[in-house]
Short mmCIF file of the C-alpha atoms (twelve columns), coordinates in Angstrom:
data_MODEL
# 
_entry.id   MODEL 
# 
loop_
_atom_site.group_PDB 
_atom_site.id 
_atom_site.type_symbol 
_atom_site.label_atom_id 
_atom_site.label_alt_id 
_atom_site.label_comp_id 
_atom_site.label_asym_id 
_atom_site.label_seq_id 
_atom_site.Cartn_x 
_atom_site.Cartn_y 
_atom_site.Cartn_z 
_atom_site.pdbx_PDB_model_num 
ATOM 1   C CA . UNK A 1   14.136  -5.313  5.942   1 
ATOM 2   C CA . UNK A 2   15.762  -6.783  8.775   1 
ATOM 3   C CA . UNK A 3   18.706  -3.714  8.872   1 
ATOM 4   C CA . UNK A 4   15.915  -1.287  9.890   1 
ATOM 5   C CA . UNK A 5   14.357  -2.049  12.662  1 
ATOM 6   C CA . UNK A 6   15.189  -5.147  15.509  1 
ATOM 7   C CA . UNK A 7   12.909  -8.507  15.116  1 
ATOM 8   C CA . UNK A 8   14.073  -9.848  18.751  1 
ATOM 9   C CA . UNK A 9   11.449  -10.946 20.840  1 
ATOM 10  C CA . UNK A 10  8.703   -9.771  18.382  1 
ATOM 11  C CA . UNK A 11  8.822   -6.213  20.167  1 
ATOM 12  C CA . UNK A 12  7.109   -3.021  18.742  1 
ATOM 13  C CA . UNK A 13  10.256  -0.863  18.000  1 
ATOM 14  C CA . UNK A 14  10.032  3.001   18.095  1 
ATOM 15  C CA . UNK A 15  9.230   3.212   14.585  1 
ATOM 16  C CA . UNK A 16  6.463   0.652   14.874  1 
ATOM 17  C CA . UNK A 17  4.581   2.427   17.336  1 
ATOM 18  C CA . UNK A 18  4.998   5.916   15.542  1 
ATOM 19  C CA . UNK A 19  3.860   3.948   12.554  1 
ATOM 20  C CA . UNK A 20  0.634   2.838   14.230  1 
ATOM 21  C CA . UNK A 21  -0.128  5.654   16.035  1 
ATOM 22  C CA . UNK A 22  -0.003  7.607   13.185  1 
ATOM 23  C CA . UNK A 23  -2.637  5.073   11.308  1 
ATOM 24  C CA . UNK A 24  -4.847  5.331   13.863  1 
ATOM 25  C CA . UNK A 25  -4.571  8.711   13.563  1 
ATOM 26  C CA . UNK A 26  -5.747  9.868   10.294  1 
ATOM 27  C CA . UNK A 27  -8.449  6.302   10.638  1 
ATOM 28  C CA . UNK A 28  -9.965  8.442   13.437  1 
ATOM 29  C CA . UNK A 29  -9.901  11.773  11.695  1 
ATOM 30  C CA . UNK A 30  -11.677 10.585  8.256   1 
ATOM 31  C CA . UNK A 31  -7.954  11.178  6.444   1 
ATOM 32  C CA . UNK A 32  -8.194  7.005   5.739   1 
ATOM 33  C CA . UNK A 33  -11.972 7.110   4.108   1 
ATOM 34  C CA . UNK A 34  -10.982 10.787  2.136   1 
ATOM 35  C CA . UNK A 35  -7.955  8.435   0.980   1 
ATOM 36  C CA . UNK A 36  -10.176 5.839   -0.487  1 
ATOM 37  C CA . UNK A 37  -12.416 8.319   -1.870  1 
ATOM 38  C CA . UNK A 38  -10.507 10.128  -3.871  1 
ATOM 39  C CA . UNK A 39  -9.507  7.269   -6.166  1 
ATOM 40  C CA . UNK A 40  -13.437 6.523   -6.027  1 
ATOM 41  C CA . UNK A 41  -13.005 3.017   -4.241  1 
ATOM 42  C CA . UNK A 42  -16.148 1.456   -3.370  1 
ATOM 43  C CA . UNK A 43  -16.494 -2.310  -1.752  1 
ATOM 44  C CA . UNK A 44  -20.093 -3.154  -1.703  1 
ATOM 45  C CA . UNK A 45  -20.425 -7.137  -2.495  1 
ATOM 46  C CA . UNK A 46  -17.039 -7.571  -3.542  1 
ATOM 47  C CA . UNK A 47  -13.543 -9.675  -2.773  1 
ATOM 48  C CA . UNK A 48  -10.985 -7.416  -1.537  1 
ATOM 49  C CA . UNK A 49  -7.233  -7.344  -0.957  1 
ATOM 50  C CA . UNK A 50  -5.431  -5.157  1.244   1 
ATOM 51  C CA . UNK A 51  -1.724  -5.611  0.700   1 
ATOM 52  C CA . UNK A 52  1.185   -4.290  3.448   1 
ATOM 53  C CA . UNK A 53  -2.358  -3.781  5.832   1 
ATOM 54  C CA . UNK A 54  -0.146  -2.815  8.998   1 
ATOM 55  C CA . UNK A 55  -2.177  -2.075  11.994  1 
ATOM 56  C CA . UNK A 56  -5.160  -2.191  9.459   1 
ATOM 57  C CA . UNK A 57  -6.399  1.336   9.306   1 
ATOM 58  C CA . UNK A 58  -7.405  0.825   5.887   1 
ATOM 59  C CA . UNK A 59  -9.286  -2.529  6.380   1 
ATOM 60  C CA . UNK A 60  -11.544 -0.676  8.875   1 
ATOM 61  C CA . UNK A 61  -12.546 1.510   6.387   1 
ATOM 62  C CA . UNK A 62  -12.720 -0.889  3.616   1 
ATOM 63  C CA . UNK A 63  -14.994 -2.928  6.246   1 
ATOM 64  C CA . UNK A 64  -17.479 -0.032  6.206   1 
ATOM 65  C CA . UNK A 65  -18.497 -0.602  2.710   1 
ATOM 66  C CA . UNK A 66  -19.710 -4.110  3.579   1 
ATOM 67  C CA . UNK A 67  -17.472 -6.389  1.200   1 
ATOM 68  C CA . UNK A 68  -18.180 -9.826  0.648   1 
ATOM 69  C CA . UNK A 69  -14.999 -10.882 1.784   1 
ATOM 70  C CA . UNK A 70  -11.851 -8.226  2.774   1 
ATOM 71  C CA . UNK A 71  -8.494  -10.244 3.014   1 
ATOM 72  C CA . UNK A 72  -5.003  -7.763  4.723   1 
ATOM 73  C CA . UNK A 73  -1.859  -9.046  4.396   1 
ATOM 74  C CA . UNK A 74  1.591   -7.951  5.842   1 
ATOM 75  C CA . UNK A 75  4.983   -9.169  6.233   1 
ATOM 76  C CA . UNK A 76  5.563   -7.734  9.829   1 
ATOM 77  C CA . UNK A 77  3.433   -10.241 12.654  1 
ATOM 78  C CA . UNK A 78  3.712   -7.414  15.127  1 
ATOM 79  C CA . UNK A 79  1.318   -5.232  13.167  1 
ATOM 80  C CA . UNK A 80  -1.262  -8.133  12.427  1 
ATOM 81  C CA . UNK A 81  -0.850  -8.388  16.162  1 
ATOM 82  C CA . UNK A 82  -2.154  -5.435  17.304  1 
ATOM 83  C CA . UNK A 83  -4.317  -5.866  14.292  1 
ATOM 84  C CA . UNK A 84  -6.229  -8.624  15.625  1 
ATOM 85  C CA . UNK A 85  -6.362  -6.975  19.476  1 
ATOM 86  C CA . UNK A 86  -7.653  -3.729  17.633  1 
ATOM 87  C CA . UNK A 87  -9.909  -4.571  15.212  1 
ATOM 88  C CA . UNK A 88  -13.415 -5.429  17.316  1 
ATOM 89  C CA . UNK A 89  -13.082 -1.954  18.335  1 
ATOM 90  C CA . UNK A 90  -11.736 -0.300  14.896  1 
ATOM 91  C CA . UNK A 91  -15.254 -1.639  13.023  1 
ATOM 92  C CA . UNK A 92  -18.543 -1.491  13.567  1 
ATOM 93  C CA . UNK A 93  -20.773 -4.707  14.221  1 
ATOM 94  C CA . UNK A 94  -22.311 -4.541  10.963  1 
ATOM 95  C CA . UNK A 95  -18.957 -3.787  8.927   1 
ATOM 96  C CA . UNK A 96  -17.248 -6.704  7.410   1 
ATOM 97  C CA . UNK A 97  -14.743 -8.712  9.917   1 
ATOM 98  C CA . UNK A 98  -11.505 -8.877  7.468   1 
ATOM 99  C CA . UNK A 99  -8.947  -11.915 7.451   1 
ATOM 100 C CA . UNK A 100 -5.242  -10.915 8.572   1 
ATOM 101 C CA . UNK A 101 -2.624  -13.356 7.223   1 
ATOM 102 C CA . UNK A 102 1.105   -13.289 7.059   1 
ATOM 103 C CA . UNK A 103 2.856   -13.522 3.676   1 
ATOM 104 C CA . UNK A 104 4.446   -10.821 1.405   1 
ATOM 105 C CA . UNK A 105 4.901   -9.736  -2.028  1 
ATOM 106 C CA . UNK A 106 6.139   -10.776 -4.765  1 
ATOM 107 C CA . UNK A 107 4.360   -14.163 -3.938  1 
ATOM 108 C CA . UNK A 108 0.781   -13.688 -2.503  1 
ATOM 109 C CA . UNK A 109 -1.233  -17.215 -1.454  1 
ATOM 110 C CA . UNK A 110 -4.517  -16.760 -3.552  1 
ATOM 111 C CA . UNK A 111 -5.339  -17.972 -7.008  1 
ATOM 112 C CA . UNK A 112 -5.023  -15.900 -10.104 1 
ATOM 113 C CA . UNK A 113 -8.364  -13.529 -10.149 1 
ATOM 114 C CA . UNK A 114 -9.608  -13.881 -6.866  1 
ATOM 115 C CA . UNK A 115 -9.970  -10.471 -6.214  1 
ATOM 116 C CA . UNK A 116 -12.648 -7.392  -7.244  1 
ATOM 117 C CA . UNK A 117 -10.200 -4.802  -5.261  1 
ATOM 118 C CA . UNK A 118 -6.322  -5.016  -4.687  1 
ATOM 119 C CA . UNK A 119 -4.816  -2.486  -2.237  1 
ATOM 120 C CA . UNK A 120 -1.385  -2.076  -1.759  1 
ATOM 121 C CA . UNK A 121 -1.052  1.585   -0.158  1 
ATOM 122 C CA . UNK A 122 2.870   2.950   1.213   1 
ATOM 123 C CA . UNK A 123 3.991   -0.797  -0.183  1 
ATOM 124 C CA . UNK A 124 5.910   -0.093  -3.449  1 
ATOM 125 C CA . UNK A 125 8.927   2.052   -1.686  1 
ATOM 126 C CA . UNK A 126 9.321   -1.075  0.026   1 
ATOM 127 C CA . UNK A 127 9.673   -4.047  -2.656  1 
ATOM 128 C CA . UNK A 128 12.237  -5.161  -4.454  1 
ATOM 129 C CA . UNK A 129 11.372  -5.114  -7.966  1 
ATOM 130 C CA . UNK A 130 8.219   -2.403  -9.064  1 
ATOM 131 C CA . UNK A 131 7.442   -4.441  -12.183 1 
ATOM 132 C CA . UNK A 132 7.637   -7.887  -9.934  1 
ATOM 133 C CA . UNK A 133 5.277   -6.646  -7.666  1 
ATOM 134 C CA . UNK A 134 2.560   -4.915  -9.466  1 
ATOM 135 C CA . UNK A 135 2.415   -8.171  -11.742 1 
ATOM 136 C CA . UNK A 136 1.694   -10.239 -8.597  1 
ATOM 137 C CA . UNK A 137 -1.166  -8.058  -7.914  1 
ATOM 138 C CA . UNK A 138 -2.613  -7.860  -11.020 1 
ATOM 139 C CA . UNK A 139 -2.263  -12.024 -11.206 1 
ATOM 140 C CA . UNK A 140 -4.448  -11.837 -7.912  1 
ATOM 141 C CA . UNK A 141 -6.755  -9.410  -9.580  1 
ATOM 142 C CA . UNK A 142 -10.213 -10.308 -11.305 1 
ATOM 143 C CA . UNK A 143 -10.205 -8.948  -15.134 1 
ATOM 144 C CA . UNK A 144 -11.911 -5.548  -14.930 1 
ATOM 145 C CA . UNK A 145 -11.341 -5.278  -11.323 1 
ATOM 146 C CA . UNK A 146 -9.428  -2.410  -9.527  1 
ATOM 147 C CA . UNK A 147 -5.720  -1.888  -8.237  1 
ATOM 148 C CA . UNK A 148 -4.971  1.180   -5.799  1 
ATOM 149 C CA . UNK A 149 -1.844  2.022   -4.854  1 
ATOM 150 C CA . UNK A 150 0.196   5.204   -3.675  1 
ATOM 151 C CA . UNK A 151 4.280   5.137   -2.374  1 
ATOM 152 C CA . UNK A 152 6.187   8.405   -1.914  1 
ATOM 153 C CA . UNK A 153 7.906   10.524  -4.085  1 
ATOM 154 C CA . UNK A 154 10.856  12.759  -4.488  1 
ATOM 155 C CA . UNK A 155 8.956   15.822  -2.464  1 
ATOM 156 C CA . UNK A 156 8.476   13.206  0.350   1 
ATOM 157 C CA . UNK A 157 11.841  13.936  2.358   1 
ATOM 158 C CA . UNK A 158 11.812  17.598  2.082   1 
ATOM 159 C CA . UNK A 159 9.043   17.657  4.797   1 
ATOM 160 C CA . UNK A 160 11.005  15.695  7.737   1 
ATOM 161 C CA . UNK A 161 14.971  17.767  6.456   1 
ATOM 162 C CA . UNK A 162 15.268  18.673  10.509  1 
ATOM 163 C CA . UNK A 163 13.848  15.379  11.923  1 
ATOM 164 C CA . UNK A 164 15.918  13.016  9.683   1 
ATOM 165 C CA . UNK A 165 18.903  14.909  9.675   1 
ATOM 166 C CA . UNK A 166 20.866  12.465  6.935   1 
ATOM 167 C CA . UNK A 167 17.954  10.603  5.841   1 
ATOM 168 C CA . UNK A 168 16.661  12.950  3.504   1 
ATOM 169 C CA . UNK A 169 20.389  12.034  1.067   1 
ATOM 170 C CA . UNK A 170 20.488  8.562   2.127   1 
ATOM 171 C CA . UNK A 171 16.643  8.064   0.623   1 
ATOM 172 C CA . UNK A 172 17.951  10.510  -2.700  1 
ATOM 173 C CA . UNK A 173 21.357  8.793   -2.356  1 
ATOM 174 C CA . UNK A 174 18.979  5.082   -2.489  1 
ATOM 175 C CA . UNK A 175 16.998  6.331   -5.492  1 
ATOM 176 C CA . UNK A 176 19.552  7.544   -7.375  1 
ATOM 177 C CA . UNK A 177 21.095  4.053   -7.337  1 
ATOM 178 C CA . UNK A 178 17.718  2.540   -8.027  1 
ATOM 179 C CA . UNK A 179 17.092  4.859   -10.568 1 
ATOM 180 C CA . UNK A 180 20.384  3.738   -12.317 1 
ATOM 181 C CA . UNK A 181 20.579  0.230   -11.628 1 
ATOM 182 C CA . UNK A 182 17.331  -1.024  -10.507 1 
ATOM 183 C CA . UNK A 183 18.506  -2.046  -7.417  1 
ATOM 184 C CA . UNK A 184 16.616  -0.716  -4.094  1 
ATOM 185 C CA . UNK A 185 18.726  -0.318  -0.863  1 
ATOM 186 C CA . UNK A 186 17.190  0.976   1.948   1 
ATOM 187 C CA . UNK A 187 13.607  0.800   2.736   1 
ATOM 188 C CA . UNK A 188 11.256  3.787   1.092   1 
ATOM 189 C CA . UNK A 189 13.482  4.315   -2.228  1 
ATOM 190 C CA . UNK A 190 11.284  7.132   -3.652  1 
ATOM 191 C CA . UNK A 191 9.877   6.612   -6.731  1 
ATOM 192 C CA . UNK A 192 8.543   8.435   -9.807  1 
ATOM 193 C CA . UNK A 193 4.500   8.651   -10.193 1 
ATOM 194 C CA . UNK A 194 4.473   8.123   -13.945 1 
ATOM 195 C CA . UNK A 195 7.014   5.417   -14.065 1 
ATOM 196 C CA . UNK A 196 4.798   3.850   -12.053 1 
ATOM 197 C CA . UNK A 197 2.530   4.359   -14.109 1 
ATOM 198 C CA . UNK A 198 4.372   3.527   -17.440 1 
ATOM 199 C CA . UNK A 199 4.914   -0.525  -15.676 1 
ATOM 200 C CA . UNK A 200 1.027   -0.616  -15.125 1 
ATOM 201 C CA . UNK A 201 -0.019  -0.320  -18.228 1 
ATOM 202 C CA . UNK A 202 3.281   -2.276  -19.717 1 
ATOM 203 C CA . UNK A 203 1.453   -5.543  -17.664 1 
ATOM 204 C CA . UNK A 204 -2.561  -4.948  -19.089 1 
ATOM 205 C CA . UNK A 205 -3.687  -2.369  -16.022 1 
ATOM 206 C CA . UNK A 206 -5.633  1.042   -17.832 1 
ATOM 207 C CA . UNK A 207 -4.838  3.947   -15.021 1 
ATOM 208 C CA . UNK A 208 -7.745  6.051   -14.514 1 
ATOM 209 C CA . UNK A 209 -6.765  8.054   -11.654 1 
ATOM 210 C CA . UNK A 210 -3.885  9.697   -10.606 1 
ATOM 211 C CA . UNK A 211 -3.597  12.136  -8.215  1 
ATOM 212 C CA . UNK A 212 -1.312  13.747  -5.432  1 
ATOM 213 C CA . UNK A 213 -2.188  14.512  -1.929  1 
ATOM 214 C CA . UNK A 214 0.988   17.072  -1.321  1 
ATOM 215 C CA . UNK A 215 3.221   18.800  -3.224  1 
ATOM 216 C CA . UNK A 216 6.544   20.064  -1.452  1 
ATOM 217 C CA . UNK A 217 8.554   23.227  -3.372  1 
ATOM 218 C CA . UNK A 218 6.818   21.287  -6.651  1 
ATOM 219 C CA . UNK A 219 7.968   18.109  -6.294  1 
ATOM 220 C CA . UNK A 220 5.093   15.049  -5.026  1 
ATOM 221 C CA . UNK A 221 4.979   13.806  -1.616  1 
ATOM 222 C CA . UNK A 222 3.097   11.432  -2.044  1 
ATOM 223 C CA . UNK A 223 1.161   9.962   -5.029  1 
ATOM 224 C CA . UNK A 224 -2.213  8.138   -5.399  1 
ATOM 225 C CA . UNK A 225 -3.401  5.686   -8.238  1 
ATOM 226 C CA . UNK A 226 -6.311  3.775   -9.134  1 
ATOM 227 C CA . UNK A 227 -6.165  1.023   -12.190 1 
ATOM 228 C CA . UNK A 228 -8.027  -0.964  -13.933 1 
ATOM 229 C CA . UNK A 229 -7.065  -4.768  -14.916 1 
ATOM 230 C CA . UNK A 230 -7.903  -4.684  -19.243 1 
ATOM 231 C CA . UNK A 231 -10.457 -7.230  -20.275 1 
ATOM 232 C CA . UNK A 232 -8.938  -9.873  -22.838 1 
ATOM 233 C CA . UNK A 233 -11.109 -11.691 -25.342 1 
ATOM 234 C CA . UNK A 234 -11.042 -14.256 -23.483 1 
ATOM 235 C CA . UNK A 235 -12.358 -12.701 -20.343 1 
ATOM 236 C CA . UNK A 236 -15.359 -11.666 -22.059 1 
# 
């Protein structure tokens, strides 16, 4: 990660504050909560996981529901940073007061099944290895309990052609390799929704919903999925 943006001095680069603003954006505007909604996510009484939390939009709204304990996570200390400064005034006083730790996939801190709800939102562009990663989640995830994700898919360039001038065939360029080889270059590789999809259910997870919040000349933008962990014989 280190080629895309500067760690000196711990300092918010360019893209970090776009990032955030942007966060606090749609948290503001209700885009966050309609997020969580439409892959029905509800937190009432439960242990919950918010994986890559940045700035921790979502963990304000995950708050709201009143878990009994709400965990973020993310590899970058500047956003649990401005995190921490933000949070007081990103929840209400009777919303759950989340936990913001340091640490990354593919190895999370937290015994296997510790968690009701595992959310990993704009996270699996990012990793490594897909199959990796959603196993370390699902290791983290109680047996019937629920894994949301989304990441971006081959529509998502085609909004920003101006803005990113070459970045649009550099992130095509990145996926075709990945695609190929399995190997991920450059941060946001785009991904496939029902390949995805296909790796879930390859490590025990049943997908119940999938769904896409934008569409660009057909392809997805952006893709949305809620899972559930499959009950062994054991578990039961």
């Amino acid at each position: 990660m280190g080629k895309f943006y500067s760690m000196e001095n711990n300092e918010l680069t360019k893209w970090h504050r776009a990032y955030i603003k942007n966060a606090y954006l749609e948290l503001r505007t209700g885009k966050t909560q309609e997020q969580l909604g439409a892959l029905d996510i509800e937190t009432i009484d439960k242990n919950v996981l918010d994986v890559g939390c940045g700035p921790g939009n979502h963990l304000a709204a995950l708050s709201a529901g009143k878990p009994k304990l709400l965990v973020g996570v993310d590899i970058d200390e500047r956003f649990l940073t401005i995190g921490r400064s933000k949070i007081d005034e990103l929840i209400t006083p009777s919303s759950t007061f989340p936990s913001l730790i340091c640490t990354s996939l593919p190895t999370l801190p937290f015994a296997d099944s510790t968690f009701d709800l595992v959310t990993c939102f704009l996270v699996m562009p990012h990793v490594p290895d897909d199959k990796e990663a959603l196993s370390e989640l699902a290791r983290v995830l109680k047996p019937g309990g629920m894994l949301a994700i989304s990441g971006h898919g081959f529509g998502f360039p085609l909004r920003y052609l101006k803005r990113f001038r070459l970045k649009p065939l550099q992130m095509y360029l990145a996926s075709l390799i990945y695609g190929c080889t399995g190997k991920k270059l450059i941060r946001n590789t785009l991904q496939s929704d029902k390949k995805i999809c296909n790796t879930l259910k390859d490590i025990g997870l049943t997908v119940d919903v999938l769904c896409h919040n934008k569409r660009v000349l057909g392809s997805v933008s952006t893709y949305w999925i809620g899972a559930t962990k499959v009950k062994t014989k054991r578990d039961v």
